[in-house]
C-alpha positions as CSV (number, residue, x, y, z in Angstrom):
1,X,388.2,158.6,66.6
2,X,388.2,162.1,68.5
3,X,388.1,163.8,65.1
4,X,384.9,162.1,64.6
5,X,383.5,162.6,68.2
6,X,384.4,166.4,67.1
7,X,382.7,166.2,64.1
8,X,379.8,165.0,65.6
9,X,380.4,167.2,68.2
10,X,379.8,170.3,65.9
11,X,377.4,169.1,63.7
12,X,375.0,168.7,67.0
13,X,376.1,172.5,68.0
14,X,374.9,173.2,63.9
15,X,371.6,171.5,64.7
16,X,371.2,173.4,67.8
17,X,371.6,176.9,66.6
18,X,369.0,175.9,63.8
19,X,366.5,174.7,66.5
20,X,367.1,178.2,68.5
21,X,367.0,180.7,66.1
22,X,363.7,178.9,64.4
23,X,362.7,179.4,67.8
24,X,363.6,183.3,68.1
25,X,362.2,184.0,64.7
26,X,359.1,183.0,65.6
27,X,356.3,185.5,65.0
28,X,355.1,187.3,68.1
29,X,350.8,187.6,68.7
30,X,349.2,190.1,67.1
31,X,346.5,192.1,68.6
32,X,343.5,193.5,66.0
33,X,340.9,196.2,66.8
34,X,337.4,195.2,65.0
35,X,335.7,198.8,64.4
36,X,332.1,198.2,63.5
37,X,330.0,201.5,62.7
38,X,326.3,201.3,63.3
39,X,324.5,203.7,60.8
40,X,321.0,204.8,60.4
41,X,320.5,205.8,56.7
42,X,322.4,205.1,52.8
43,X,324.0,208.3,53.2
44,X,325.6,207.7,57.0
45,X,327.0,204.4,55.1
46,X,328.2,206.5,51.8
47,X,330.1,208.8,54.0
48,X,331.8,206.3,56.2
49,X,332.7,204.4,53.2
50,X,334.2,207.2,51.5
51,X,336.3,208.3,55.0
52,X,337.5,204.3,55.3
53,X,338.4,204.1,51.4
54,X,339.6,207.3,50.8
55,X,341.5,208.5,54.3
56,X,341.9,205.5,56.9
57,X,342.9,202.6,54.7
58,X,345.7,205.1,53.0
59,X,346.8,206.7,56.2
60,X,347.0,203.0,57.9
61,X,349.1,201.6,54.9
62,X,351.4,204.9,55.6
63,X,351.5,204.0,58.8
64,X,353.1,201.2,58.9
65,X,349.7,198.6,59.1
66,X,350.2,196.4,55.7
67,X,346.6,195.2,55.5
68,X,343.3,196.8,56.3
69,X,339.5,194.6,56.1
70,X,336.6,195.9,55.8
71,X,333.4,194.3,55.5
72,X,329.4,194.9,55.2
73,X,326.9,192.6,56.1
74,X,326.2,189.8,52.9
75,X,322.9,191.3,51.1
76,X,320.5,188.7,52.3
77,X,321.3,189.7,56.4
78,X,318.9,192.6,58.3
79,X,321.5,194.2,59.3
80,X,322.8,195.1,55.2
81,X,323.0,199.1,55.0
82,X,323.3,199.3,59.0
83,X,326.9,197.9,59.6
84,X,330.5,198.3,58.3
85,X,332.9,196.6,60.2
86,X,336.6,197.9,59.6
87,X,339.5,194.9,61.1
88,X,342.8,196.6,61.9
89,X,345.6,194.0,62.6
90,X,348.1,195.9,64.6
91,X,351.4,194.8,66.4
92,X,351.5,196.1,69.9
93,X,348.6,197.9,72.4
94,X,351.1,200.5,72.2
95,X,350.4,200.8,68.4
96,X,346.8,200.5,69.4
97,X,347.1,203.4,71.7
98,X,349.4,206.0,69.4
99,X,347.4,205.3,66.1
100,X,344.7,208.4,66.6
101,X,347.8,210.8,66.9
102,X,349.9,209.3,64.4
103,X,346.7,209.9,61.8
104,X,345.9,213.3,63.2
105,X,349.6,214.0,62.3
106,X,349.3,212.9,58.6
107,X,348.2,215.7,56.4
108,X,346.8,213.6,53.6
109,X,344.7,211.7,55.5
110,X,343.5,214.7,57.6
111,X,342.7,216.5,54.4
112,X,340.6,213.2,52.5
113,X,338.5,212.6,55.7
114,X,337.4,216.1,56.6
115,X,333.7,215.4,55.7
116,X,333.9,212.7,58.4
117,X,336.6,214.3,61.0
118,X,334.9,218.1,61.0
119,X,331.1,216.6,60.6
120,X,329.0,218.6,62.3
121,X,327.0,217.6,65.0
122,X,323.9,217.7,63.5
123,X,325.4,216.1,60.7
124,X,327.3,213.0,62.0
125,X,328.8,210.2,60.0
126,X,327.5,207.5,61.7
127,X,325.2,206.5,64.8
128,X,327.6,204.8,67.6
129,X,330.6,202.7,67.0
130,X,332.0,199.6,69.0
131,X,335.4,198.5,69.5
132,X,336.8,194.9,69.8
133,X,340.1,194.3,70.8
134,X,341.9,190.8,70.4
135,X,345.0,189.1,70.8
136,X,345.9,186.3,68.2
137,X,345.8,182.7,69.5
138,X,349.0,180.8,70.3
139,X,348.8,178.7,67.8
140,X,348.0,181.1,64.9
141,X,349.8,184.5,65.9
142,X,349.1,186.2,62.3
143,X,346.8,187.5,60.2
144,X,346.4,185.7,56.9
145,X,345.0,186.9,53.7
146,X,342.5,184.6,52.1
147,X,343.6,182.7,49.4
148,X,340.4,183.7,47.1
149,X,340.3,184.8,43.2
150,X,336.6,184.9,43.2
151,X,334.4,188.7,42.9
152,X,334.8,190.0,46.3
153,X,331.1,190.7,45.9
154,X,330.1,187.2,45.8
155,X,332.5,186.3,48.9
156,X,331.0,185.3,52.3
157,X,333.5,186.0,55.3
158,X,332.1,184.1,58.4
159,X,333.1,185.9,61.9
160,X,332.4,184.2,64.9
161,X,331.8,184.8,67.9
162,X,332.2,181.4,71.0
163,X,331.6,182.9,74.3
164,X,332.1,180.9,77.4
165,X,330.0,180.7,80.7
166,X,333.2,181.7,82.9
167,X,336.5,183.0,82.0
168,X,338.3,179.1,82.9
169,X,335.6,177.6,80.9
170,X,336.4,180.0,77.7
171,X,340.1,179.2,78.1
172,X,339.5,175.4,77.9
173,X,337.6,176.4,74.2
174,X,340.7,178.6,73.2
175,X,342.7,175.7,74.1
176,X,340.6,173.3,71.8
177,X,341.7,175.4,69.2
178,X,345.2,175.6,69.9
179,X,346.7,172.3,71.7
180,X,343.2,170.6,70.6
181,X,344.0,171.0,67.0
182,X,341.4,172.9,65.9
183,X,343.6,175.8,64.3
184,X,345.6,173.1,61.9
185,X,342.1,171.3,61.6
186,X,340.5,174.3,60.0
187,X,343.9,174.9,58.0
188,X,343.9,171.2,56.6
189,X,340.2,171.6,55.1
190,X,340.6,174.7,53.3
191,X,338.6,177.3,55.8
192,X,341.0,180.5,54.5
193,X,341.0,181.9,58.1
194,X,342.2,185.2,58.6
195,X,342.3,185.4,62.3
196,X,341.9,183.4,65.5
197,X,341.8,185.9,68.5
198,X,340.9,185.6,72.1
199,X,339.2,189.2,72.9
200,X,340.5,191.2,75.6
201,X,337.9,194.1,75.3
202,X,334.4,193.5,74.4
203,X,330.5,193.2,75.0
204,X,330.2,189.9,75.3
205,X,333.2,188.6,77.2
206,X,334.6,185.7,77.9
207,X,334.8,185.3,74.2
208,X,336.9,184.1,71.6
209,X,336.8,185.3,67.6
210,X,337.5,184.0,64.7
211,X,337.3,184.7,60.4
212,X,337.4,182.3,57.5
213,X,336.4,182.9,54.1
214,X,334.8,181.5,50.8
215,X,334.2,182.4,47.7
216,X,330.6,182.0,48.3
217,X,327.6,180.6,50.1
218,X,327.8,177.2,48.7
219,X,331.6,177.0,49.2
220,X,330.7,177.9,52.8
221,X,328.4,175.2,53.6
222,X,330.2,172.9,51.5
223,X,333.2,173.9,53.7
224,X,331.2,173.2,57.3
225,X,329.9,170.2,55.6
226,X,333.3,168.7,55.2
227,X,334.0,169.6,58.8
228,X,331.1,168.1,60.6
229,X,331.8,164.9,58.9
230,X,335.7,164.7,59.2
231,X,337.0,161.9,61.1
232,X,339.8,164.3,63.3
233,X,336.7,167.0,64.3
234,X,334.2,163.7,65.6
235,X,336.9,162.6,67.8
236,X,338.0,166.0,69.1
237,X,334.2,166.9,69.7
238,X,333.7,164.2,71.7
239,X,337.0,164.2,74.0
240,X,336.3,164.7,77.6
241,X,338.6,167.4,78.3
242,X,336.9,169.6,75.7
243,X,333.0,169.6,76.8
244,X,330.7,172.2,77.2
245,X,332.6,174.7,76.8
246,X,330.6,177.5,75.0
247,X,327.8,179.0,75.6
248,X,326.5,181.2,72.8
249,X,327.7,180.3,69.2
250,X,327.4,183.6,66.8
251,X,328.1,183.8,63.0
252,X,328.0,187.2,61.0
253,X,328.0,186.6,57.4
254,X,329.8,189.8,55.4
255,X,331.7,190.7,52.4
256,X,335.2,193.0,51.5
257,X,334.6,196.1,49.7
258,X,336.2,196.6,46.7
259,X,339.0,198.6,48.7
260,X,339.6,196.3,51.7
261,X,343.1,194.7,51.8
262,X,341.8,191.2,53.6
């Protein structure tokens, strides 16, 4: 009889240590910088492409950041020719910080960019450029790539943008998507999301943003069609702890270039 009790004893410690080091190997948030250049002619664009594909995708990989994205408006949107947005997944502020000098330090990249780095002023590359900082949800702490074979060119990528009306009332939507189940809800029907993040630094704060993908446009409304009719999304819509809760809904539709990681 003890040698059982001990048996069972150590089998529960066994069980334990499993249970704790699932727990300490679990992934910590990212954060991600969203670049998006604003450009006022084909040759601004050209340039900025050719400094992203050519210098700063390389020089990030060499850096230590696995997986660059960068996108352009879908053809069909006003904005096509105007906008590239580049996403940068990154694992600390810290990294955040220390990324200029660590690419100012790499000879490569400093070499491929110098039409964009030493543009002259009456010359530049681009017209303004904003910068979005996030941290990844709770519930979803890493970037994923999209599980797509389809052209790239044909490929709609959907970020949105949920802002909230005060900063309580946006957490109560970022806790939808986390304890609310709309992360695993958006996982279960196929969205391809690359990132849930609640932004830190913005324009339009209180916000929360988010990216899934599709191999197309149909796929994409076939996708949200699938979602306003499931069973799990009616019920969670409708719960009274989850109402009212954003104020401006805001979809970009874009594409990855041919060189983009995501």
């Amino acid at each position: 009889m003890s040698n059982y009790r001990n048996l069972n004893f150590l089998f529960t410690l066994l069980l334990l240590g499993i249970a704790l080091s699932t727990v300490a190997a679990a992934p910590k948030r990212e954060f991600y910088e969203i670049k998006i250049y604003h450009l006022k002619n084909a040759d601004q664009e050209a340039r900025v492409e050719a400094f992203l594909k050519d210098a700063y995708v390389p020089a990030a990989h060499r850096a230590g950041i696995k997986n660059v994205g960068v996108f352009k408006p879908v053809a069909t949107d006003t904005m096509a020719g105007k906008l590239i947005y580049v996403l940068t997944p990154i694992k600390s502020l810290d990294q955040l910080l220390t990324l200029p000098k660590t690419l100012d330090k790499d000879a490569a990249y400093v070499s491929a960019g110098k039409d964009y780095i030493e543009a002259n002023y009456k010359n530049p590359p681009y017209a303004r450029f904003e910068s979005i900082v996030l941290q990844a949800f709770t519930d979803a702490p890493v970037h994923m790539k999209p599980n797509l074979t389809g052209p790239k060119s044909e490929r709609v990528y959907e970020l949105r943008s949920y802002e909230g009306h005060t900063e309580k009332i946006y957490q109560n939507k970022v806790k939808m998507f986390n304890a609310g189940g709309e992360v695993p809800l958006f996982k279960r029907l196929g969205f391809n999301a690359v990132f849930y993040g609640e932004v830190i630094a913005g324009s339009h704060m209180p916000n929360l943003m988010y990216m899934t993908t599709f191999e197309n446009k149909a796929s994409r409304d076939a996708h949200w069609k699938s979602f306003t009719e499931d069973a799990e999304w009616n019920k969670l819509k409708v719960n009274p702890e989850y109402q009212n809760n954003v104020s401006k809904n805001t979809s970009f539709f874009l594409y990855p270039t041919e060189y983009s990681d995501i």
